[in-house]
Phi, psi and omega in degrees: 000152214213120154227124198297094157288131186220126176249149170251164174213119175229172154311153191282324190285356207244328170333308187314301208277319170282311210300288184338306200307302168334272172318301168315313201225321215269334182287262156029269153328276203312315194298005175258005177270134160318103207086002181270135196230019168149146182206118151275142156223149191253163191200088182288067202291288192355281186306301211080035170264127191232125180250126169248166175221115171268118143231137200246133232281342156208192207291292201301314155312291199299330173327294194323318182277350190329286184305306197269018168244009177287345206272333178271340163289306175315351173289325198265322213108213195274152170248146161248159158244145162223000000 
């Protein structure tokens, strides 16, 4: 098992609107990559920091997904990925 982490750091008012995004567009999307087995998100309303966890059944399915799950986190503000 393989997993892509990405904290986001946004407006704390802005959380509301990604946790949606998420559930709504970004959930959706991911169950259709190959190799995908699952996504935690973690959720600081205070801060607005959010840790997601993409996870994937191997290396090469999570490569795969790089591009198309970076594009939506970046709608939101800075991101890390590791």
């Amino acid at each position: 098992m393989h997993a892509r982490m990405s904290i986001l750091s946004a407006d704390p008012d802005q959380l509301d609107r990604f946790v949606q995004v998420l559930k709504d567009q970004i959930f959706p999307k991911a169950r259709e990559w190959t190799g995908f087995k699952g996504l935690i998100s973690l959720n600081d309303r205070t801060s607005g920091k959010n840790i997601t966890a993409v996870l994937f059944e191997n290396e090469e399915a999570m490569r795969a997904s790089e591009e198309a799950g970076a594009k939506h986190f970046f709608l939101f503000g800075k991101t890390t990925e590791q």
